[in-house]
MOPAC internal coordinates of N, CA, C and O (Angstrom, degrees):
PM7 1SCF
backbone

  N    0.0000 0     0.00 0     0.00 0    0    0    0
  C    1.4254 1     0.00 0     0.00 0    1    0    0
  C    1.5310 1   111.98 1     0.00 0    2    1    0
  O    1.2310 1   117.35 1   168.60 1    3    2    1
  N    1.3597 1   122.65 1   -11.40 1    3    2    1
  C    1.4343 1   133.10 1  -177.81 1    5    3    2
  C    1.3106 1   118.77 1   -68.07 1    6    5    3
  O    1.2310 1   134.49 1   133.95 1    7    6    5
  N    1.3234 1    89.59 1   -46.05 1    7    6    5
  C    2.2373 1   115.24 1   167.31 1    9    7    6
  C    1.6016 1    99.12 1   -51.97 1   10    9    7
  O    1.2310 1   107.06 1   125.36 1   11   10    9
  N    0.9997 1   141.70 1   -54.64 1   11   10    9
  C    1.5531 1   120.47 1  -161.70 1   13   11   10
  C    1.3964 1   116.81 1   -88.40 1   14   13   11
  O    1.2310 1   119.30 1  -170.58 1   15   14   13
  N    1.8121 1   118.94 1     9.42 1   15   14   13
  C    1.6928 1   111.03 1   145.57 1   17   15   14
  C    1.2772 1   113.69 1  -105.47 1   18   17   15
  O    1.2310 1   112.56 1  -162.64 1   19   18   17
  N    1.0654 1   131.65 1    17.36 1   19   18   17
  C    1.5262 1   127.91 1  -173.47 1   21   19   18
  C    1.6817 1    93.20 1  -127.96 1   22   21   19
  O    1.2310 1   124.73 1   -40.81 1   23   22   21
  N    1.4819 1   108.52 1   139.19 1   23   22   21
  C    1.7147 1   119.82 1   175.56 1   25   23   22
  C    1.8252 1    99.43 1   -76.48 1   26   25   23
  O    1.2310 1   128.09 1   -34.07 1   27   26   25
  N    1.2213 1   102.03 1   145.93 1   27   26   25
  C    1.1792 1   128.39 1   152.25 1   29   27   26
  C    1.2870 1   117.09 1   -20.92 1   30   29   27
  O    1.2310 1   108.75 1   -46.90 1   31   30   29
  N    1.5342 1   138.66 1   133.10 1   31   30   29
  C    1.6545 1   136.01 1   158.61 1   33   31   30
  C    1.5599 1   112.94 1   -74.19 1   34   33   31
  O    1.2310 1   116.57 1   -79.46 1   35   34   33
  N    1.7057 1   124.12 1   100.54 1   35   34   33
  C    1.1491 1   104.86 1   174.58 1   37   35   34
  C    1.6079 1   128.22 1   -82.14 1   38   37   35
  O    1.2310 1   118.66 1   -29.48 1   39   38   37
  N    1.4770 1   120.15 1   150.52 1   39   38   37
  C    1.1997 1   103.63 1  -160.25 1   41   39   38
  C    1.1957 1   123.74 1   -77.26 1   42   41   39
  O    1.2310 1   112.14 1   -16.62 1   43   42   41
  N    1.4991 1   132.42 1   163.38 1   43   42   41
  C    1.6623 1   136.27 1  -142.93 1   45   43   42
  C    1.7568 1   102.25 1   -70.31 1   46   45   43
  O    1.2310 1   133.22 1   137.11 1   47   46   45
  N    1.9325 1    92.05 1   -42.89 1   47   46   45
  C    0.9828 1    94.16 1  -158.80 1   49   47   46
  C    1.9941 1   130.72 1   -91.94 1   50   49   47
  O    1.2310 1   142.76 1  -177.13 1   51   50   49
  N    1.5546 1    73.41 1     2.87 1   51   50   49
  C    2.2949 1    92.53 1   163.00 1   53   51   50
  C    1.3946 1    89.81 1   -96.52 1   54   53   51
  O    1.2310 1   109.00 1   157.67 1   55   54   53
  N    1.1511 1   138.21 1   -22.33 1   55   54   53
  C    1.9066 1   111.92 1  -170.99 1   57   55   54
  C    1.7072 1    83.19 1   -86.05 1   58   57   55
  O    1.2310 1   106.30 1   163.33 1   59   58   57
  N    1.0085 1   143.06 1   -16.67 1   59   58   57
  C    1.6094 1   130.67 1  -159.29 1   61   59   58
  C    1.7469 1    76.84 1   -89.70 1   62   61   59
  O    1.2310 1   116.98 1   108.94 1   63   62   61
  N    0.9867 1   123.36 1   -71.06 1   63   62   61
  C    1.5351 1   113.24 1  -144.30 1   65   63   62
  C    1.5356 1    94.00 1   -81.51 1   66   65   63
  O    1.2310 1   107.99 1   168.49 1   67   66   65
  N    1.3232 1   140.03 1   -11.51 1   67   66   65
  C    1.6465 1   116.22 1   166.55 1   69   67   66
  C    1.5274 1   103.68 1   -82.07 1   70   69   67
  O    1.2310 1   111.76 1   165.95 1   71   70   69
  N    1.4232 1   133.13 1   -14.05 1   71   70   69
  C    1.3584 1   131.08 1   157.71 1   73   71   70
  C    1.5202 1   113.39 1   -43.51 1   74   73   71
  O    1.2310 1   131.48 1   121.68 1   75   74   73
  N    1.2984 1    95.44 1   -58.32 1   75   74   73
  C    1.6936 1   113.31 1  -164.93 1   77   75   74
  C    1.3751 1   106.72 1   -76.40 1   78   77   75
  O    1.2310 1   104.79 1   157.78 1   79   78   77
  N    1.2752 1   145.72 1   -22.22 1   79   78   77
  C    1.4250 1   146.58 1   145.67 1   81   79   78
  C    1.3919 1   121.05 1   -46.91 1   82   81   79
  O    1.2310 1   123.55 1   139.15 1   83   82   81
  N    1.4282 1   110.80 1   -40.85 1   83   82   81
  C    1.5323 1   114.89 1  -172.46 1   85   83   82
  C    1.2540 1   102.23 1   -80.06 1   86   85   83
  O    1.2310 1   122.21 1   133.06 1   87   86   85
  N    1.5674 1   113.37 1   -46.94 1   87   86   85
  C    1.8790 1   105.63 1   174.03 1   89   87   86
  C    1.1306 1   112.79 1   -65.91 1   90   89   87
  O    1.2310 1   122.68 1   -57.84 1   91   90   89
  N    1.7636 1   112.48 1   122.16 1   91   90   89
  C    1.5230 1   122.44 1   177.62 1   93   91   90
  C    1.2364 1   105.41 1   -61.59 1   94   93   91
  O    1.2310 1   115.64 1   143.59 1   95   94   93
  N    1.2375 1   125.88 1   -36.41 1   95   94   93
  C    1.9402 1   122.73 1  -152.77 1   97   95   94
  C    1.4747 1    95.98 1   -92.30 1   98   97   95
  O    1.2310 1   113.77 1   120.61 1   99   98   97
  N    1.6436 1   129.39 1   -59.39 1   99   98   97
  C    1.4805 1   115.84 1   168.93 1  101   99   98
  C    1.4262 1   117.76 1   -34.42 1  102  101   99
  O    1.2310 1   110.04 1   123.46 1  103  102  101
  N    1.3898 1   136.30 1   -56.54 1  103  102  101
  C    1.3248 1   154.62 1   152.82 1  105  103  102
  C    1.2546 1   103.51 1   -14.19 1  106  105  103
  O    1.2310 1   119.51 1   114.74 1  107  106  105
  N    1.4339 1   118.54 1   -65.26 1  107  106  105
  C    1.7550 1   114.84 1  -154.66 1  109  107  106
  C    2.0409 1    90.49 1   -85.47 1  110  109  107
  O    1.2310 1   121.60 1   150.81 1  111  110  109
  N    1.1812 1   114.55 1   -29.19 1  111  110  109
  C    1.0732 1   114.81 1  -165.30 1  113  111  110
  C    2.0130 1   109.13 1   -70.29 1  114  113  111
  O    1.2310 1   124.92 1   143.90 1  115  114  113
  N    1.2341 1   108.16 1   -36.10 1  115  114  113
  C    0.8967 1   116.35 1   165.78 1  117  115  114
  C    1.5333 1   129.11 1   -68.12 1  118  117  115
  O    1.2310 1   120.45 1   170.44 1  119  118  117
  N    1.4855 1   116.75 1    -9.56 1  119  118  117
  C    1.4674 1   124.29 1  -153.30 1  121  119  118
  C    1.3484 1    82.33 1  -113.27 1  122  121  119
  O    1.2310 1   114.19 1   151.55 1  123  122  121
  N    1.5288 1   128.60 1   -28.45 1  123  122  121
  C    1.2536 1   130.67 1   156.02 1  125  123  122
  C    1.2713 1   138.74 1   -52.02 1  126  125  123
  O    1.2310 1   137.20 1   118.36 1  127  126  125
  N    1.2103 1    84.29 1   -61.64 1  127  126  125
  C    1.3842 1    99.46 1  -153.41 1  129  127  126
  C    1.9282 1   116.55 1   -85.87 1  130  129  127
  O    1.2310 1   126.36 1   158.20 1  131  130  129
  N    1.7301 1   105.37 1   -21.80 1  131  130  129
  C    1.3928 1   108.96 1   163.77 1  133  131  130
  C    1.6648 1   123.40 1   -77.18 1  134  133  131
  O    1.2310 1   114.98 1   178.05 1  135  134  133
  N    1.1497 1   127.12 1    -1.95 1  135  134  133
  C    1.6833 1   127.92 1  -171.38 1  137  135  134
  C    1.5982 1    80.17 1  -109.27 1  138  137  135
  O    1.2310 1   113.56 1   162.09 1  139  138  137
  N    1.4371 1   129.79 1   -17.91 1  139  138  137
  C    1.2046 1   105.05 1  -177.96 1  141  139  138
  C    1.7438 1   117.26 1   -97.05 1  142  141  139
  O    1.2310 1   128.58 1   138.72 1  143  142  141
  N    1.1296 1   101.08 1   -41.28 1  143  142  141
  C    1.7995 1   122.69 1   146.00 1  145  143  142
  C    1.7408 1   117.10 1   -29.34 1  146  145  143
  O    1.2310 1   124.32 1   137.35 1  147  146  145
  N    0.9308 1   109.31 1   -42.65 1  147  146  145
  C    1.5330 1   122.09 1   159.07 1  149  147  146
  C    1.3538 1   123.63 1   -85.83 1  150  149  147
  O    1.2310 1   116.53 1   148.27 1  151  150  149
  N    1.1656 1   124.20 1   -31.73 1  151  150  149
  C    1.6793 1   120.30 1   145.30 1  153  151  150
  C    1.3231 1   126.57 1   -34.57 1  154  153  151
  O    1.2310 1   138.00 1   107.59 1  155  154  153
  N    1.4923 1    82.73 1   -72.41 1  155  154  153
  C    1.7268 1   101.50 1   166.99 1  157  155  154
  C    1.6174 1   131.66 1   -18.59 1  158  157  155
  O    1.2310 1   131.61 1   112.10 1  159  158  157
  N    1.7348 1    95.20 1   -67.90 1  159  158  157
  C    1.3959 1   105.91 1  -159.66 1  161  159  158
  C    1.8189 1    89.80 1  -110.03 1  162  161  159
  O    1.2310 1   108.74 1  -171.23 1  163  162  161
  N    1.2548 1   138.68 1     8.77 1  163  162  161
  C    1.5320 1   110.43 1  -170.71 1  165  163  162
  C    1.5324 1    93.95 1  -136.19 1  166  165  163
  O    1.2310 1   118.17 1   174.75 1  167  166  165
  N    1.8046 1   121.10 1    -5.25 1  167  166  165
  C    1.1309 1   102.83 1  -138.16 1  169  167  166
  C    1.8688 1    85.61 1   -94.25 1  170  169  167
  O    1.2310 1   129.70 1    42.87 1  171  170  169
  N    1.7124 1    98.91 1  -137.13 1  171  170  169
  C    1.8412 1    96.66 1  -169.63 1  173  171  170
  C    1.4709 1   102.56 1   -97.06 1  174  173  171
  O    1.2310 1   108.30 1   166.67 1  175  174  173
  N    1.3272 1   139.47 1   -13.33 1  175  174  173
  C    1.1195 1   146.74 1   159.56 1  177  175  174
  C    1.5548 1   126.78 1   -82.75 1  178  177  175
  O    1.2310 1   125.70 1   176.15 1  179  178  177
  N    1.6790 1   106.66 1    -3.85 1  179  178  177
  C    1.4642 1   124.39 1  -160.76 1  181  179  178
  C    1.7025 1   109.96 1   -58.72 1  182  181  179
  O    1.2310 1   122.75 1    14.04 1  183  182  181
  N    0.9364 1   112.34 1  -165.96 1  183  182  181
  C    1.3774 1   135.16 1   178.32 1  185  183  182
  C    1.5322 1    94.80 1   -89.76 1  186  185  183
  O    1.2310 1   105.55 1   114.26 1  187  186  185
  N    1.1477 1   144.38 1   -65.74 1  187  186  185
  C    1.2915 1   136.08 1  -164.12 1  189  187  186
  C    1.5329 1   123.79 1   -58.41 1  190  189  187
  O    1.2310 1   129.30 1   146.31 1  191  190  189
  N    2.3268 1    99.68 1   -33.69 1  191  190  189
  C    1.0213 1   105.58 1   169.54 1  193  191  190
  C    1.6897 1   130.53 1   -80.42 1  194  193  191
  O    1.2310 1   124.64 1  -168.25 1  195  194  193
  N    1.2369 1   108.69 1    11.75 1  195  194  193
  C    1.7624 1   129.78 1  -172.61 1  197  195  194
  C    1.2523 1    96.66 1   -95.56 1  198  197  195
  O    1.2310 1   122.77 1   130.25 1  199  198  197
  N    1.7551 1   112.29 1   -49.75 1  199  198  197
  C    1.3753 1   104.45 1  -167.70 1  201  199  198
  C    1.8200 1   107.00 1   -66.61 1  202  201  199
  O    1.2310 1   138.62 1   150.58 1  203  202  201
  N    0.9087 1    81.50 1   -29.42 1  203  202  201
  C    2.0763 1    80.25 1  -170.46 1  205  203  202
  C    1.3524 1   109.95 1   -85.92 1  206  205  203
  O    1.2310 1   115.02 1   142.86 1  207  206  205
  N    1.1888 1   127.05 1   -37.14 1  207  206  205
  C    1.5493 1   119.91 1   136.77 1  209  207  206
  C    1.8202 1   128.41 1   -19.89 1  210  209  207
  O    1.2310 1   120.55 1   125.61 1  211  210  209
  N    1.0051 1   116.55 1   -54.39 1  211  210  209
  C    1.4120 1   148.27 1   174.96 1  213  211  210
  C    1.2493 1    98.45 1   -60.63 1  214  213  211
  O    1.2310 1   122.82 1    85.51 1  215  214  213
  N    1.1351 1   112.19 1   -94.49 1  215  214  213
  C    1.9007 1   108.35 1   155.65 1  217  215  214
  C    1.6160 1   124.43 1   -14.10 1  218  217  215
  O    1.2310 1   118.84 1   138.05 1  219  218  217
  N    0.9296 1   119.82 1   -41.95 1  219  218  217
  C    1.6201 1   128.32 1   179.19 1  221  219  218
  C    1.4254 1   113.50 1   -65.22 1  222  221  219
  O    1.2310 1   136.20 1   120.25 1  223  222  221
  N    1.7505 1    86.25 1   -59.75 1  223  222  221
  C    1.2567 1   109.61 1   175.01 1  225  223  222
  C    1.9123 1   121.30 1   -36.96 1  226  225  223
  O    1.2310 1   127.03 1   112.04 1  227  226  225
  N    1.5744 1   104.08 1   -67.96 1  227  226  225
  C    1.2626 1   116.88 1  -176.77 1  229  227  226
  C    1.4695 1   100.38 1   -57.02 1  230  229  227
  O    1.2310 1   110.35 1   143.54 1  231  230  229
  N    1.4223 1   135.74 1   -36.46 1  231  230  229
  C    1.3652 1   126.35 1  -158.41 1  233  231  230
  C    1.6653 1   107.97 1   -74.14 1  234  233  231
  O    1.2310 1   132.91 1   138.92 1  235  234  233
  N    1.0752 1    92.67 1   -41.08 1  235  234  233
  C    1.7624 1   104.67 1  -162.11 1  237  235  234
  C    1.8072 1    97.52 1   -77.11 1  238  237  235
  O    1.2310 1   125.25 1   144.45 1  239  238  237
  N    1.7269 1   107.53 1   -35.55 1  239  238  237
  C    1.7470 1    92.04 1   175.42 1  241  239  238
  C    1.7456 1    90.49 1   -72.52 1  242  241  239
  O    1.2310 1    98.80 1   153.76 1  243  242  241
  N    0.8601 1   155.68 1   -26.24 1  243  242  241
  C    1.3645 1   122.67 1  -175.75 1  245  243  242
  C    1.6362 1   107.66 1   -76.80 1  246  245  243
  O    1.2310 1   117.03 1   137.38 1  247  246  245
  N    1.4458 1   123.26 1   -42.62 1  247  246  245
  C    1.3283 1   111.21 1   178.11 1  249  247  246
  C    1.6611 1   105.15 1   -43.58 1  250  249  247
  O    1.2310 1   118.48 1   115.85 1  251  250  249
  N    1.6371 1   120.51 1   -64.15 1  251  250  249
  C    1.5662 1   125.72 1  -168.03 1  253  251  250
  C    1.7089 1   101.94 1   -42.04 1  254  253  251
  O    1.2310 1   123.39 1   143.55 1  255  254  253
  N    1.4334 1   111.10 1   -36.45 1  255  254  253
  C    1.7909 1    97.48 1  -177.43 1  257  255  254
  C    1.4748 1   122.19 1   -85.97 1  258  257  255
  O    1.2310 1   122.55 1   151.30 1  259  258  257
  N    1.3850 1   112.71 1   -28.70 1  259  258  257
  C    1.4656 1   108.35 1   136.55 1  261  259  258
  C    1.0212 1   132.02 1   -17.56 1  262  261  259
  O    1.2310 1   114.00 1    97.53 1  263  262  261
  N    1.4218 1   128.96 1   -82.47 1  263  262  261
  C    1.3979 1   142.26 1  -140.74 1  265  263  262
  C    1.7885 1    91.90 1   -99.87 1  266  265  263
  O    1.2310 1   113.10 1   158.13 1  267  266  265
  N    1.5499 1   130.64 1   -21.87 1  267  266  265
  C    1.1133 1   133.02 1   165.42 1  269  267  266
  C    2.1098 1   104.38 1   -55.19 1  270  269  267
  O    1.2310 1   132.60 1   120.58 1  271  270  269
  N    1.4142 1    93.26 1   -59.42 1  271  270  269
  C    1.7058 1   101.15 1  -166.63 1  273  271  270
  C    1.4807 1   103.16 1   -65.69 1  274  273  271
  O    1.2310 1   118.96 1   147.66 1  275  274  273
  N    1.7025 1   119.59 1   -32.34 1  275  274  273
  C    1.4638 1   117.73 1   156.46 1  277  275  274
  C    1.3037 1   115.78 1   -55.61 1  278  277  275
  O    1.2310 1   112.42 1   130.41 1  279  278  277
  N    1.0557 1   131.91 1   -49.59 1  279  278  277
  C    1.5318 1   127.13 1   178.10 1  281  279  278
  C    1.4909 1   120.35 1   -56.46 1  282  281  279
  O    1.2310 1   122.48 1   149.76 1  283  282  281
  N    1.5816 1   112.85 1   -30.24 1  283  282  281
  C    1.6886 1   119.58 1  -166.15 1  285  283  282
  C    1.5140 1    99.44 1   -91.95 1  286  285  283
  O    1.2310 1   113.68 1   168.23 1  287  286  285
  N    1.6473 1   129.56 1   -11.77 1  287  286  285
  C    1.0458 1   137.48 1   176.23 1  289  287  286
  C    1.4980 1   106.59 1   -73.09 1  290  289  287
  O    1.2310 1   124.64 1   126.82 1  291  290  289
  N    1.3263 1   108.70 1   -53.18 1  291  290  289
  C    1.5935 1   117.23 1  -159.74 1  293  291  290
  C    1.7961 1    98.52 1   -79.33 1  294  293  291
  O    1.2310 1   123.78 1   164.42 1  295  294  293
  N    1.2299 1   110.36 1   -15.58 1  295  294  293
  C    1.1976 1   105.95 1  -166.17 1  297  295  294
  C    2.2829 1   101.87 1   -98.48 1  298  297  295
  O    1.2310 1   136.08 1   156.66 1  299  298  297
  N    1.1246 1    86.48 1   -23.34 1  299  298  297
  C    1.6712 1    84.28 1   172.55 1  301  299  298
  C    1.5753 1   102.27 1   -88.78 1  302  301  299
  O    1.2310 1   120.89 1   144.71 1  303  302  301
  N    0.9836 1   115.90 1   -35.29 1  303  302  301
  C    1.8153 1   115.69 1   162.65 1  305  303  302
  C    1.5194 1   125.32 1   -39.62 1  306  305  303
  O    1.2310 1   135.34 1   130.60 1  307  306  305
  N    1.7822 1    87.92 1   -49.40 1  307  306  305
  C    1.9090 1    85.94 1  -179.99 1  309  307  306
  C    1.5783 1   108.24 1   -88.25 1  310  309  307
  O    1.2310 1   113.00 1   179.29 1  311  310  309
  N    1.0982 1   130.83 1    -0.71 1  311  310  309
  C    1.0657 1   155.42 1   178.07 1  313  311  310
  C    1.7949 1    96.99 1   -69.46 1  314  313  311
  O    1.2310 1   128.71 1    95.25 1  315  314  313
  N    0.9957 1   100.82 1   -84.75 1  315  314  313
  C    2.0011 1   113.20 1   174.11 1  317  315  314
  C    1.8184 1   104.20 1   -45.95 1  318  317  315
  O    1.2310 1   122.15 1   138.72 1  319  318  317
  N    1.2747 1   113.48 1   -41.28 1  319  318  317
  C    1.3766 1   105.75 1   170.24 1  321  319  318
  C    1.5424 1   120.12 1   -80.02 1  322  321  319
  O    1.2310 1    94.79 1   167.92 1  323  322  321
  N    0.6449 1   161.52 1   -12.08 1  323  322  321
  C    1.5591 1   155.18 1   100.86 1  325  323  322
  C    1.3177 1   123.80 1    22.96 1  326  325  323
  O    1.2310 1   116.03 1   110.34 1  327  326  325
  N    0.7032 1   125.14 1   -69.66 1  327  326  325
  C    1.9363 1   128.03 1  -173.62 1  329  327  326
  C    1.5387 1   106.94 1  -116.89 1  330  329  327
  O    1.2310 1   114.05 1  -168.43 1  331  330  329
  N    1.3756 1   128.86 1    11.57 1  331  330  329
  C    1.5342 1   123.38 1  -160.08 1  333  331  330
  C    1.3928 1   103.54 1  -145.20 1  334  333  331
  O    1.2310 1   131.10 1   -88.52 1  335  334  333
  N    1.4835 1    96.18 1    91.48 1  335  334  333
  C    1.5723 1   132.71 1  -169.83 1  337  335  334
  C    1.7917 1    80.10 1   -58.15 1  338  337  335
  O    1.2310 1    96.97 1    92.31 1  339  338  337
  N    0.9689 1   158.45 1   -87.69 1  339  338  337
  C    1.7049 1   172.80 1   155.22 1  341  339  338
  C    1.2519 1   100.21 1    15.24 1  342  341  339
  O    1.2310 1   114.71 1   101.64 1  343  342  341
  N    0.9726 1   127.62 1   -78.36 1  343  342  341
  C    1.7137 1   138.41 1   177.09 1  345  343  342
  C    1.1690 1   106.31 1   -77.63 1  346  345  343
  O    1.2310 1   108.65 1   176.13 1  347  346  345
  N    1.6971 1   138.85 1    -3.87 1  347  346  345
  C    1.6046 1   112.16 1   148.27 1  349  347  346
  C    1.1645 1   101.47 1   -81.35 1  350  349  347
  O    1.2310 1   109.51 1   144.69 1  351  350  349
  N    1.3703 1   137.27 1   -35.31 1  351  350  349
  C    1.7824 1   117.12 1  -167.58 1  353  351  350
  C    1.7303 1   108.51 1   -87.19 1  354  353  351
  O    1.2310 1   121.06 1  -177.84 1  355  354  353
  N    1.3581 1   115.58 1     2.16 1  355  354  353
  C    1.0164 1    90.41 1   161.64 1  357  355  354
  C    1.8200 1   124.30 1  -110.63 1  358  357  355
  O    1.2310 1   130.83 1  -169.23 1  359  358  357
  N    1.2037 1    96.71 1    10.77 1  359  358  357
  C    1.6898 1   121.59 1   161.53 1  361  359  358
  C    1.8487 1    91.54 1   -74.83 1  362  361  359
  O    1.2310 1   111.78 1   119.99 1  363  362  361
  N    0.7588 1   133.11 1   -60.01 1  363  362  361
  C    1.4066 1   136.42 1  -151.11 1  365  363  362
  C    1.5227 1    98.40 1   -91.18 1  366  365  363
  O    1.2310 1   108.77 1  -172.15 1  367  366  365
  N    1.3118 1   138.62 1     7.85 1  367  366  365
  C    1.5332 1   138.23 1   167.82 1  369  367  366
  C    1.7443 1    97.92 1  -119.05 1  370  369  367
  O    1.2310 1   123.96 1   149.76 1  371  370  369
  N    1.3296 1   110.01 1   -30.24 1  371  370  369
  C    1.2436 1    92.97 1  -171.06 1  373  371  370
  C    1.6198 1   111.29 1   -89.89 1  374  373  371
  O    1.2310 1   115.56 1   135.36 1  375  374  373
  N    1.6059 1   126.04 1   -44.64 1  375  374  373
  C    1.0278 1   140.54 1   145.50 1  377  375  374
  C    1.6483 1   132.58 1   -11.25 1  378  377  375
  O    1.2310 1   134.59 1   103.45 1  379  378  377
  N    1.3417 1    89.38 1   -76.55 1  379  378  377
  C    1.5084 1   103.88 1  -159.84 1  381  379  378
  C    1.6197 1   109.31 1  -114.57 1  382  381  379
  O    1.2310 1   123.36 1   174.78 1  383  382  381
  N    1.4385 1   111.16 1    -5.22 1  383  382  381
  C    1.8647 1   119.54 1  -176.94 1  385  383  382
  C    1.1612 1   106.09 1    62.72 1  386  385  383
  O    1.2310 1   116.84 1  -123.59 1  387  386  385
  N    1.1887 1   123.62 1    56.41 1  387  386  385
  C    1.7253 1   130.47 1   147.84 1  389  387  386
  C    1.1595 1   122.02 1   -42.61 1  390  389  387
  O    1.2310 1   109.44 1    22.79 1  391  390  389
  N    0.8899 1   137.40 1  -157.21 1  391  390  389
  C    1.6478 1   151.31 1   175.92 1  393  391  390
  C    1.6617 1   110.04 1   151.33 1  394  393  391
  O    1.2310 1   123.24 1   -46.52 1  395  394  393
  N    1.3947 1   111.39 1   133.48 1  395  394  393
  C    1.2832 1   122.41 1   138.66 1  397  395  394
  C    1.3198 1   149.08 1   -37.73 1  398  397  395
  O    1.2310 1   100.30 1   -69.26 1  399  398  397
  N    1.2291 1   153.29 1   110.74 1  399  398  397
  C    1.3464 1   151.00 1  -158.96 1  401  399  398
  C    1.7952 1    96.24 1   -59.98 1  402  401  399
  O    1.2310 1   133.44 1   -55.55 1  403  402  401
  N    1.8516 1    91.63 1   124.45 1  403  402  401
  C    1.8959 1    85.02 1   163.68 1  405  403  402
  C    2.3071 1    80.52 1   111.80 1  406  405  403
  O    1.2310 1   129.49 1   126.28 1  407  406  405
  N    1.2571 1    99.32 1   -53.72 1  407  406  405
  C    1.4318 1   101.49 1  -171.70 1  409  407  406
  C    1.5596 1   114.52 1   -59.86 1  410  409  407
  O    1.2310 1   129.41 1   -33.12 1  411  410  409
  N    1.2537 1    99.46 1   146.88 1  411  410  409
  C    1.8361 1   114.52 1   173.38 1  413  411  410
  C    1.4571 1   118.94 1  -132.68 1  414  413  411
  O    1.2310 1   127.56 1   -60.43 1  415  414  413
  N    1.8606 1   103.06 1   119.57 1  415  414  413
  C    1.4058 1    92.12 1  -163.42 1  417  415  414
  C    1.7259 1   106.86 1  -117.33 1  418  417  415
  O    1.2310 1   129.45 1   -36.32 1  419  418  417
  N    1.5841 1    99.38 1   143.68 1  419  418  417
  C    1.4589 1   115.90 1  -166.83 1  421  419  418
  C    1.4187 1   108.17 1   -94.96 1  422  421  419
  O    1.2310 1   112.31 1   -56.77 1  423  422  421
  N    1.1356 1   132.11 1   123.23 1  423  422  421
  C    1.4905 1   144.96 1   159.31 1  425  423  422
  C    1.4543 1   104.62 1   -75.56 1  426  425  423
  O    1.2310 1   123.38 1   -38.59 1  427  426  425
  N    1.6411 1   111.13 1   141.41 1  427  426  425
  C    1.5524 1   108.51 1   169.31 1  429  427  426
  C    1.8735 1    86.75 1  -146.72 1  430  429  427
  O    1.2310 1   129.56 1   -54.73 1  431  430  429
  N    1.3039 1    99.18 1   125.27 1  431  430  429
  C    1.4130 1   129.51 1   161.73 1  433  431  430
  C    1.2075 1   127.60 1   -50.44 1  434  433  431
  O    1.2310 1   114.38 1  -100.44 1  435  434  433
  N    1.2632 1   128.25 1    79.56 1  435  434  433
  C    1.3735 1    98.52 1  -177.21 1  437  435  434
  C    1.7306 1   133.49 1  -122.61 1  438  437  435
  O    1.2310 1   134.76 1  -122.95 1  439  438  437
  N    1.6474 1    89.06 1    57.05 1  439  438  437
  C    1.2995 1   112.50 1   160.59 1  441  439  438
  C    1.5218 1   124.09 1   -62.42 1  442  441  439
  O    1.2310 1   106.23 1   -59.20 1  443  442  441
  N    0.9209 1   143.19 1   120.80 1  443  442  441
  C    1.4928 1   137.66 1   141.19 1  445  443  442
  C    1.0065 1   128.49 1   -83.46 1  446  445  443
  O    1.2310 1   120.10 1   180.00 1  447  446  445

């Protein structure tokens, strides 16, 4: 019975937005300023698309230093194979199953 001398609580959030209708400049500012806010952050130049860019970015310089430290490997390798009669034949026994004339070579399985 207390409710029917006391008005109603209207809610916060219809007095906020019939506020914000009646102000022309909040209004225009908003009619602005959110399609551009969404430019901003969703569009093809956005913020979201930088970060994943960025992302790309970092991945692929780590592949390039990879395949750099792969390259400086193979290249001090052929480097050692060059003048070192020792380490080509044993590239060429271990590699490719060479053998020496006179030699007999044993396979051992070692599946279980």
């Amino acid at each position: 019975m207390d409710n029917l001398f006391y008005r109603k609580e209207k809610k916060k959030s219809r007095v906020l937005l019939k506020k914000l209708f009646k102000n022309k400049r909040a209004m225009l500012g908003l009619v602005i300023g959110v399609p551009i806010a969404f430019y901003v952050v969703f569009g093809n130049r956005g913020v979201l698309q930088r970060i994943r860019l960025e992302q790309q970015k970092a991945e692929l310089e780590m592949k390039i230093s990879d395949a750099e430290a792969e390259t400086r490997a193979l290249q001090a390798k052929s480097k050692a194979l060059e003048g070192d009669k020792k380490a080509i034949e044993k590239v060429a026994r271990e590699n490719y199953g060479m053998v020496r004339d006179g030699e007999t070579v044993y396979k051992v399985n070692k599946s279980k």
